[in-house]
N, C-alpha and C positions, 0 to 999 in steps of 0.2 A: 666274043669274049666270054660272054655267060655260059657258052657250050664247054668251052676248055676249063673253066671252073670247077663243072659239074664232073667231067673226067677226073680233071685229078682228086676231087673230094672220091669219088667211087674207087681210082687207083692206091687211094693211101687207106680203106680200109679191105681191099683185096689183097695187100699185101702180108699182112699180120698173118690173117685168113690162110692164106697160102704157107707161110712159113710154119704153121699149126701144124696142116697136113704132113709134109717133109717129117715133121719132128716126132710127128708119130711111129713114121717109115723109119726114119734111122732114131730113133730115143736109146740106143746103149751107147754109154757113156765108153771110151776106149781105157784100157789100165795103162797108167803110167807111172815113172820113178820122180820123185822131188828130194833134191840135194839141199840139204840145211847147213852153210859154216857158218860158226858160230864167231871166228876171230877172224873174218875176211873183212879186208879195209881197203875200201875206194880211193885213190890217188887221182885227182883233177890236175893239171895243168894250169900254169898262171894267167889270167890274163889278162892282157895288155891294157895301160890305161894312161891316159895322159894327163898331166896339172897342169898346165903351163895357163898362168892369169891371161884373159882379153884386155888387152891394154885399151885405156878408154879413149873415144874419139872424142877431138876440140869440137867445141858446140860454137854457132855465131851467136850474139846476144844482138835479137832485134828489137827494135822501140814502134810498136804500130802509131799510127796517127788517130787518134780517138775523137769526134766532136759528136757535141750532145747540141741537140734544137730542142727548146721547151717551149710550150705554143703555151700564148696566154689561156688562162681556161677560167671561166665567171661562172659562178655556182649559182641561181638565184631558186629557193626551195619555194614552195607554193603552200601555204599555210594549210595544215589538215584540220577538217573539222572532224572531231572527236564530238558523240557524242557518248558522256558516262552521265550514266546513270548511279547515285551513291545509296546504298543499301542503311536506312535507318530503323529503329527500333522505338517502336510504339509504346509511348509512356502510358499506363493510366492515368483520368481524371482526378486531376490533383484537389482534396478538399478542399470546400471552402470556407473560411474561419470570421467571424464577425466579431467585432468589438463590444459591441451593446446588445442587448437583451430586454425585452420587455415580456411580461407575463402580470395577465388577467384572467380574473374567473369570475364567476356568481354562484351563489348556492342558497340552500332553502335557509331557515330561519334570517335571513336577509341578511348572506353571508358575502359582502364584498371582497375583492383578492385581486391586489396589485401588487409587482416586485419588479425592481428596473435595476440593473448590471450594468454601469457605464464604465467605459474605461478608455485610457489616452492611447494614442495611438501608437502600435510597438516600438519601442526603444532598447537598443541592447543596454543600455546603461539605467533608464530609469519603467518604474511601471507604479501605475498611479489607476487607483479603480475608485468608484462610489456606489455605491446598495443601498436605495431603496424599498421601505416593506412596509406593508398594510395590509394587515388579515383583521376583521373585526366581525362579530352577531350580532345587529341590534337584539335580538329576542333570543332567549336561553330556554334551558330544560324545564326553569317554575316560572310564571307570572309574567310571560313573556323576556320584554325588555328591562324588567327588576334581577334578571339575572344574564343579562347581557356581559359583551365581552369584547375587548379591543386590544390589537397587538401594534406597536409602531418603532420602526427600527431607521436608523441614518448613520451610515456608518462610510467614512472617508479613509483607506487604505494607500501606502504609499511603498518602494524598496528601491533603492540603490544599490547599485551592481559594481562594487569595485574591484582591481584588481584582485586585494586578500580578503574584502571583507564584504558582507552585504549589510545593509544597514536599511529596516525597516519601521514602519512607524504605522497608527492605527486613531482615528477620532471615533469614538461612539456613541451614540445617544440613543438609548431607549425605553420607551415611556410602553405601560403594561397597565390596563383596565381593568377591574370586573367586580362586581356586588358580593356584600355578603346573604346570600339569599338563602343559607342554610334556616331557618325559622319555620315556625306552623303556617302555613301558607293563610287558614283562616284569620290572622292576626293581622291590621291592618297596620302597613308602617309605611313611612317616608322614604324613597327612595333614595335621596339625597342623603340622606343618613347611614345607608349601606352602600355604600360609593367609595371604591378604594382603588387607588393608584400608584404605582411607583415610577420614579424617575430616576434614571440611570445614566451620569455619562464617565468617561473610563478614555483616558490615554495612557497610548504604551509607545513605548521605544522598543530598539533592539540591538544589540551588535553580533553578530556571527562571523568567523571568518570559512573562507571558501578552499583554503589551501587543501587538500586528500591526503600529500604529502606535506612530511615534517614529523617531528615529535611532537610536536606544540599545537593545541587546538582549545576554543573558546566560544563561550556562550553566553553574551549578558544582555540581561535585559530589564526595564524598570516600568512603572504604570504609579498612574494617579486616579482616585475618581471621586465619585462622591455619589452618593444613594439616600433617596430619602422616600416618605409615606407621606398618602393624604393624610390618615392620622396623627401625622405630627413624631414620627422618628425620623432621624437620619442617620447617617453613618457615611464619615470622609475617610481616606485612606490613601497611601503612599506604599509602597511595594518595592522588591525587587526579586531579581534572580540570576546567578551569577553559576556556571558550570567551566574550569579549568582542568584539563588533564595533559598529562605526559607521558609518552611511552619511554620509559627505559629501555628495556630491552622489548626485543622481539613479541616475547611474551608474558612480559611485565609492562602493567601502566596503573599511573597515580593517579590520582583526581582529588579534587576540591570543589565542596558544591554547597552553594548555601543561600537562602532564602526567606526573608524579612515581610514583616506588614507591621505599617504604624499608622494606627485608627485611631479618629474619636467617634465615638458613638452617646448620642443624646439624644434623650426624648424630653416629653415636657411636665416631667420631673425629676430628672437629672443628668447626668454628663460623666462620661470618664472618659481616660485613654487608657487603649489597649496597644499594646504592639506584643511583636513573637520575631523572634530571629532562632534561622536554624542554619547550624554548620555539620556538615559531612564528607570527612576526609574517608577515603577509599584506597583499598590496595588490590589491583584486578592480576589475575593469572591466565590468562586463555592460550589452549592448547588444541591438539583436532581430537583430542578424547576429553580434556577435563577444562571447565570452566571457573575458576572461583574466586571471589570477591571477599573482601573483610573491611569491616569499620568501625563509626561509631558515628551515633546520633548525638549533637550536642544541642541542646534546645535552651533558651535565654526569653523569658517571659514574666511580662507582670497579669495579675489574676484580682482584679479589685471586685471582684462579687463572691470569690470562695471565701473556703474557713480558712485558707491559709493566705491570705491577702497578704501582698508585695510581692519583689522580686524571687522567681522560681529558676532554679536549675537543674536541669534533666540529664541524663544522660543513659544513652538505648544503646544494646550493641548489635550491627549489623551483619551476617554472617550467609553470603549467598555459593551454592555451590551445584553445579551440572554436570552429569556426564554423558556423553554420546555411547549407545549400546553399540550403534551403527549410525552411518551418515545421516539417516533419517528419522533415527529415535532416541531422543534425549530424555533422562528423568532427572530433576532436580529438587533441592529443599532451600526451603531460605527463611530464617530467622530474624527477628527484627520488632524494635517500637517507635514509639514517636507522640507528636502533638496534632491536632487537628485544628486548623482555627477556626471557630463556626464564627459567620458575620451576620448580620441583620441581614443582607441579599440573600445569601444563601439561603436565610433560613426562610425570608419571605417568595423565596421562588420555590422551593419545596412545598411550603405550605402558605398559600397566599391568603389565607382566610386566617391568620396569625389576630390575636389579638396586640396594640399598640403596649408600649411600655415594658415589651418581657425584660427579662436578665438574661445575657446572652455571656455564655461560661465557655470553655476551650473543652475538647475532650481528649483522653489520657489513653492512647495504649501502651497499656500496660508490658504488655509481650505479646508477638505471635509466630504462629509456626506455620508453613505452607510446606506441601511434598505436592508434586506433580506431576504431568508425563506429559512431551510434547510432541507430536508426531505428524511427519512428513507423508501418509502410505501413499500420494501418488503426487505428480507433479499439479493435478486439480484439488486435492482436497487435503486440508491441514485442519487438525484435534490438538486442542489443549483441556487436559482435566485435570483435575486432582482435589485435594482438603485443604481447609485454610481452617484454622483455630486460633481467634485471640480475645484475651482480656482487655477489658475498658471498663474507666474510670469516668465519673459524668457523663454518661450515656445517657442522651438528651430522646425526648418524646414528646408528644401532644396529645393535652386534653381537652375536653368541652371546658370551656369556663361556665361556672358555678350560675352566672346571674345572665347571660346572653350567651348559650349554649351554641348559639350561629358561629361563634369565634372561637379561639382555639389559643391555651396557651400553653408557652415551653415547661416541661419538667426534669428534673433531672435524677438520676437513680445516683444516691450516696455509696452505695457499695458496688463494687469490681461483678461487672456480668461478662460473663461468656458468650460469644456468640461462635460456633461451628458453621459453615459455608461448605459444601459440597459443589462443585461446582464443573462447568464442560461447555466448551465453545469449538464450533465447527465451521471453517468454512470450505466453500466449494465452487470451484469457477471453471467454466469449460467455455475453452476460445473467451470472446468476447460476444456469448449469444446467450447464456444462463451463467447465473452465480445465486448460489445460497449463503447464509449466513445463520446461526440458530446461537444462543447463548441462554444456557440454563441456568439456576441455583438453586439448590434447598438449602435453607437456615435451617439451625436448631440454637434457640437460646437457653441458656442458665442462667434464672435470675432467682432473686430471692423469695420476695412477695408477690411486687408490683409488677405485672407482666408491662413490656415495652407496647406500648402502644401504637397504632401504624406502622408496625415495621412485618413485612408480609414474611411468612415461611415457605414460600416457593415461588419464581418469578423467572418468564420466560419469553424471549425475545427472539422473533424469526424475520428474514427479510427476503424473497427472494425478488429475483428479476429477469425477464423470459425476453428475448426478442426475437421473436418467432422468422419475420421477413425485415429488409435492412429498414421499413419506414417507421415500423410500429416496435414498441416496447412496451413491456408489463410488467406490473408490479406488485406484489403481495405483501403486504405488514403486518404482524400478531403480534399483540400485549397479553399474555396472561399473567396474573397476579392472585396470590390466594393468602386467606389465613391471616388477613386483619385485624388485631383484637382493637377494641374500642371499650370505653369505659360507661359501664351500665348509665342512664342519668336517671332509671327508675325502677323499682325489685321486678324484676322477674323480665328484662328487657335483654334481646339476645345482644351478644356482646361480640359474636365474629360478625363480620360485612359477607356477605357474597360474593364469591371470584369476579374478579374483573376482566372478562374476556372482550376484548377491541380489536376488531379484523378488519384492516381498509385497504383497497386496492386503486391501482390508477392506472390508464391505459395512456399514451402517447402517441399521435399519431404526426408525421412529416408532412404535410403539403409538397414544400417547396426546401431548398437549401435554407429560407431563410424566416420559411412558419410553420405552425403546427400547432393541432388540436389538442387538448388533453380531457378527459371524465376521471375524477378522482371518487370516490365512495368511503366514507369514515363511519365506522361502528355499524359496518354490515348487518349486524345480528340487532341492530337499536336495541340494545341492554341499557337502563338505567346506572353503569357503573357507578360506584361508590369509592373513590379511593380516599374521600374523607365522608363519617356522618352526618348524613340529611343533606349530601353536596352530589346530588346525581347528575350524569353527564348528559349532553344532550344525545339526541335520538339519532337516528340514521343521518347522514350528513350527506348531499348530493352536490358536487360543483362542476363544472363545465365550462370551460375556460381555453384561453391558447396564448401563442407567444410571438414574439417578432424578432428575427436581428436585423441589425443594420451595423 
């Protein structure tokens, strides 16, 4: 079979081959004639075809016989064991948060240091805390313990969480030590005699409501206290404060705000009441370019130590307005007076070396004027600067008294002083591992004669805070203060003080979630600061301490 194959593959290409040669031999074509008609037409014959329909055959219709058998059939499956595995996601270590707080230290001039933070345990509706504090030196900058110092606070906090409103409340009691040690050190005196204390307790109330939304939002609040001296002043009091607003529109809102004090103040030799009520009605505009505010100061006071004794009525007008350059740079100005009420606390926590019995007067601005500039340059550090310009009326000071130059008493300047304020505050916060703070001013005053006395012409406040690894944190604090005048008490006796420069720092260290060490350092530089005559501060300050929750 393969042999006959091979032939005919060989005989089928010898034939072409062959017919090649022939056509070489005969290749002349023969001449012929071709006849072309043009109107010749082919006639075919019919053919034949039949129609005739296939008539259709009867069909039988049969019915086959059908039977179905269905055999029982029992399915019994055999349980699978599956084993899954479910894929979760690993939470971090969630903090841990303590209710109470204890904190102790010691330090040199036999500086004890206890503070306790107790508080009830979380309740969405109620929260209830108590703070304890005790800082005290037996021995000071002169004569040891003739110029000692003790600080002691108890203070009982409470808030309720309602639906619209929170409602808060406040007990406090704090009692405040220290000598008049200002005197010639060679002079011998009685300590018991330079011995002063105040006593301070103060309840407050409060109402807020919680609502975001509404037109309707409110703020009131009320305090009682009473303050008094070893030397025999005191001073009671009754307060309030009350802030209502309403948005009209979008970008129109009203408000109503106003705020009272009815005091007696007495010492032992004599008595009066004071009280002061202020109302300030407001009309706000805010837009995403323009900010502004308008109103008026309305002030309701009696004055029984001035020249114009009885009932006084004030009235200041307030006038605030801002514009955004850009999202993150706003300048604005704002116009405005008002009443200050000086109280015996205040004035005795300002100047605690106060002589007993002052005259304690209200002080008047007159007018003032503020331009500024606010600025956002990144999402870590935010500037505020600008001028502030205002008159006042009884601008109050202290001087040496005449006969015990150790103590100090209120003055008041009769005529309208200027005081100019240049001013710039920065802060600066990156993550939560550094943050600064810096707050500058330069005064310039205008007065007549009598230059203000104690009141500084530049004054500078920095804070920062480093936490270098998550256990440890640090701390930096600077006070400078400059340009004190003080009043000569004999010819030829310098009359500014020395800047007050005060640098302390405190280091924090974690143990454990629930302790930790701390080294605090006050008046780094041990300067004798002066921020009242012959009342120098103490020296270097070292304490060493730590803390506990539970």
């Amino acid at each position: 079979m393969k042999n006959v194959f091979c032939f005919l593959v060989i005989l089928g290409f010898a034939v072409p081959l062959f017919a090649q040669e022939k056509w070489e031999e005969d290749g002349d074509i023969e001449s012929a004639e071709v006849l072309i008609q043009k109107n010749r037409k082919n006639d075919l014959p019919m053919a034949n075809r039949s129609f005739e329909k296939v008539a259709p055959q009867a069909t039988e219709q049969l019915t086959p016989q059908v039977n179905f058998n269905v055999p029982n059939f029992t399915f019994n499956p055999q349980p699978i064991d599956q084993k899954i595995r479910v894929q979760t996601i690993k939470h971090g270590k969630r903090p841990v948060y303590f209710n109470n707080t204890v904190k102790a230290g010691i330090g040199n001039y036999v500086t004890p240091y206890l503070e306790a933070f107790l508080n009830a345990q979380p309740n969405k509706d109620v929260s209830v805390g108590l703070r304890a504090k005790h800082l005290s030196s037996l021995n000071g900058p002169v004569n040891k313990s003739a110029s000692g110092r003790s600080e002691n606070l108890l203070a009982l906090s409470g808030k309720y969480f309602a639906n619209k409103a929170t409602i808060e409340s406040q007990i406090r009691y704090e009692r405040l030590k220290n000598y008049f040690y200002g005197y010639d050190p060679e002079i011998p005196v009685n300590i018991d005699t330079t011995r002063q204390v105040f006593h301070n307790f103060d309840f407050s109330l409060g109402l807020k409501d919680r609502l975001l939304e509404g037109p309707f939002h409110y703020n009131l609040n009320g305090n009682a206290g009473y303050f008094s001296t070893l030397t025999g002043d005191s001073e009671s009091y009754l307060g309030y404060g009350a802030n209502l607003s309403y948005q009209l529109q979008d970008n129109i809102e009203i408000s109503m705000g106003s705020e009272g004090v009815f005091g007696q103040y007495s010492s032992n030799e004599f008595g009066v009441n004071r009280y002061l009520v202020k109302v300030k009605p407001r009309v706000q505009y805010q837009s995403d370019l323009l900010s502004v505010a308008a109103g008026v100061n309305l002030i309701y006071e009696n004055s029984p130590f001035s020249r114009e004794e009885g009932i006084l009525w004030h009235v200041y007008p307030y006038l605030f307005a801002g514009y955004n350059l850009n999202p993150t740079l706003q300048v604005y100005g704002e116009l405005s007076g008002g009443v200050q009420y000086n109280s015996l606390e205040g004035f005795s926590k300002e100047n605690p070396y106060m002589n007993n019995g002052q005259i304690i007067l209200n002080t008047y601005k007159d007018y003032g004027m503020k331009a500024g500039l606010k600025a956002d340059l990144t999402s870590y550090f935010n500037l505020n600067t600008g001028f502030e310009y205002a008159s006042f009326s009884n601008m109050y000071s202290f001087i040496n008294n005449q006969t015990d130059p150790s103590r100090y008493d209120l003055t008041y300047d009769p005529f309208s002083i200027g005081v100019g304020n240049f001013f710039a505050s920065l802060q600066y916060r990156y993550k939560q591992s550094f943050s600064a703070n810096v707050n500058a001013n330069y005064f310039i005053y205008d007065f007549n004669e009598t230059p203000l006395y104690y009141k500084p012409n530049f004054k500078i406040n920095t804070s920062l805070n480093y936490n270098p690894i998550e256990k440890l944190s640090l701390g930096v604090d600077l006070i400078v203060l400059g340009g004190l005048e003080t009043e000569p008490l004999s010819e030829g006796e310098e009359s500014t003080l020395n800047p007050v420069v005060d640098l302390g720092t405190k280091a924090d260290y974690k143990l454990s979630s629930r302790s930790s060490v701390f080294l605090s350092v006050s008046n780094l530089f041990s300067q004798k600061n002066e921020y009242f005559k012959n009342y120098p501060s103490q020296g270097i300050l070292v304490m060493l301490g730590g803390s506990y929750s539970f």
